[in-house]
C-alpha positions as CSV (number, residue, x, y, z in Angstrom):
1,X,0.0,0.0,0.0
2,X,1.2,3.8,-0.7
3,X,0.8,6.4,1.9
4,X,-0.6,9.7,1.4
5,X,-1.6,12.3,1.5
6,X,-3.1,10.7,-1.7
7,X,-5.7,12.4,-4.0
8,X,-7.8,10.7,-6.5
9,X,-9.4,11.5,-9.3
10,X,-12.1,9.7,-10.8
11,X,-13.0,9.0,-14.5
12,X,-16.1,11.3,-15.0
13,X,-15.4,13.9,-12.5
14,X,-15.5,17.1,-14.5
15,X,-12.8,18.7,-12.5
16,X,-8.8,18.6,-12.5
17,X,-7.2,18.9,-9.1
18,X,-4.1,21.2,-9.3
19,X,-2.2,21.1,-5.8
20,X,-1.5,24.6,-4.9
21,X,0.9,23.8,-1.4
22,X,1.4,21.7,0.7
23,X,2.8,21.8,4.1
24,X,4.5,19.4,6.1
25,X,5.4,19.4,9.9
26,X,8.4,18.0,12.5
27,X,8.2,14.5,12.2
28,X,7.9,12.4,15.7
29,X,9.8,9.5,15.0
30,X,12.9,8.9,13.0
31,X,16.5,7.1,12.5
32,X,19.2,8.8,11.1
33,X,18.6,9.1,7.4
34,X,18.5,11.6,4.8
35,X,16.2,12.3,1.9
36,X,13.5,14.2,0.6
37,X,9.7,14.5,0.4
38,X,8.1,14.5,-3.3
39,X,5.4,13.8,-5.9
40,X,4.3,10.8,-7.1
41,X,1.4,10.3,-9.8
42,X,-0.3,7.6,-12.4
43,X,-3.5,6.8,-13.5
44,X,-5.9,4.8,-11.5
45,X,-9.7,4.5,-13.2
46,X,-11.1,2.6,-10.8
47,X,-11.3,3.6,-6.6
48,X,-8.2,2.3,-5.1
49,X,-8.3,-0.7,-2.8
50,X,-8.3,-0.8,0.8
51,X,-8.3,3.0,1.5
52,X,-8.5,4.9,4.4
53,X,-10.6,7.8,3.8
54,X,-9.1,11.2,4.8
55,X,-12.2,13.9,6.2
56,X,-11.3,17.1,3.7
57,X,-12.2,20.4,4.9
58,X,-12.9,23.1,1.7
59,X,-10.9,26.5,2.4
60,X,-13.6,28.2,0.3
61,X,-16.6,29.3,2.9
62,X,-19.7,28.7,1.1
63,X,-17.8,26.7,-1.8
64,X,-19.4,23.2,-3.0
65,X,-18.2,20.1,-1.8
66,X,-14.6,18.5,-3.1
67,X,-15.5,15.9,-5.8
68,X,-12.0,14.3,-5.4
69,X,-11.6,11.4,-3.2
70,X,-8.9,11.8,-0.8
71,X,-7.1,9.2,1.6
72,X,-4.1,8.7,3.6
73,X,-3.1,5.1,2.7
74,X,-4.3,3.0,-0.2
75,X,-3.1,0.0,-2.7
76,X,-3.3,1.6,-6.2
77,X,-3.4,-0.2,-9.6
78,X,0.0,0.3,-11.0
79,X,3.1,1.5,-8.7
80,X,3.4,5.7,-9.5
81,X,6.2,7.7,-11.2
82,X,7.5,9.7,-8.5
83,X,8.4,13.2,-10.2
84,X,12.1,13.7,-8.7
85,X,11.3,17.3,-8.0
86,X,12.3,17.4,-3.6
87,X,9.8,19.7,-2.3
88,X,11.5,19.4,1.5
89,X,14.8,18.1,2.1
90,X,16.1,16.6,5.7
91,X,19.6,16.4,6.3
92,X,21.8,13.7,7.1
93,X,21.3,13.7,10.6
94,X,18.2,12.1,12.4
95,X,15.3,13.9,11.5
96,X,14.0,14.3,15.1
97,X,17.2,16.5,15.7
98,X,17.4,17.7,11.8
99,X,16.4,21.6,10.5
100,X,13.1,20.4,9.1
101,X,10.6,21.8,11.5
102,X,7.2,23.3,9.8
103,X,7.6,23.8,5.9
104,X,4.8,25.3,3.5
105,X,6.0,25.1,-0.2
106,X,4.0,27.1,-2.7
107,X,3.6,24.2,-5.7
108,X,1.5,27.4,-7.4
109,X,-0.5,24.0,-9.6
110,X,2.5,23.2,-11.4
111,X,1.2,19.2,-10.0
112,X,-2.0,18.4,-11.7
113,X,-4.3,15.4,-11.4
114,X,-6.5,15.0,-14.0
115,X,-10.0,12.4,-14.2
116,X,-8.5,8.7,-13.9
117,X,-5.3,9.6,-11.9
118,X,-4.4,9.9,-8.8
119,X,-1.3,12.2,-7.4
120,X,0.4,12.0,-3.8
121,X,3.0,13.2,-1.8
122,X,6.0,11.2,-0.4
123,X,9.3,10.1,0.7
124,X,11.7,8.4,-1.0
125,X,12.9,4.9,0.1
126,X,15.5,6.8,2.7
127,X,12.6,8.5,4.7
128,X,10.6,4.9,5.5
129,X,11.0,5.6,9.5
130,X,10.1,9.4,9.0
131,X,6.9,10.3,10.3
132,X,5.5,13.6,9.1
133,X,2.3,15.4,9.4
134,X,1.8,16.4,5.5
135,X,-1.6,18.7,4.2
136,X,-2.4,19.5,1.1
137,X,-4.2,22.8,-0.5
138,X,-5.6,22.0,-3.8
139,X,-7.7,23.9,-6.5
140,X,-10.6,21.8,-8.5
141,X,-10.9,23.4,-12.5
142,X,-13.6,21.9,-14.9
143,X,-11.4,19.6,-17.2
């Protein structure tokens, strides 16, 4: 299974997501390792399996309701292409005693998900015993 933040995108939706930030806080628990936090995407038409639902809260008072599917661990379809494109960077210390600390990066929807795919954010294979609090602020377009 991944681990998300993942956001998905189904066939039929109307909408593209475009991730505007994201923000990611001091992880809890860690070894010493270094690496960075990215993108991953792929295409994925049907829901993936054994999700866990994530509660998304719209930061448009009044606005509709999301017509993405969001969820913070999930077993897709076909492994993603992780964009190598670090959007936070720990250092080669342990990343309890590292710089990272609270981090918003302006992605300004230069990420995109379109109907069918699904896009998340994560670590590479150095950052397994990381554990971060990551959110994500995205914009839904008609397609």
């Amino acid at each position: 299974a991944q681990l998300g933040p993942m956001i998905w995108n189904r066939p039929g939706s109307g909408v593209d997501a475009l991730l505007l930030a994201i923000g990611v806080s001091s992880p809890t628990v860690a070894t010493t390792v270094a690496g960075a936090i990215s993108y991953a995407s792929n295409t994925q038409p049907t829901v993936p399996t054994t999700a866990t639902a994530i509660t998304t809260v719209n930061a448009y008072a009044g606005g509709p309701p999301s017509g993405l599917s969001v969820f913070s661990t999930a077993t897709i379809l076909v492994a993603p292409a992780n964009v190598p494109f670090p959007l936070v960077a720990c250092n080669t210390g342990a990343i309890t005693t590292g710089v990272l600390t609270s981090n918003y990066v302006d992605l300004g929807g230069m990420f995109q998900i379109g109907e069918g795919g699904i896009g998340y954010i994560c670590g590479n294979a150095t950052l397994t015993a990381g554990v971060f609090t990551i959110g994500l602020l995205w914009a839904e377009l008609p397609s």
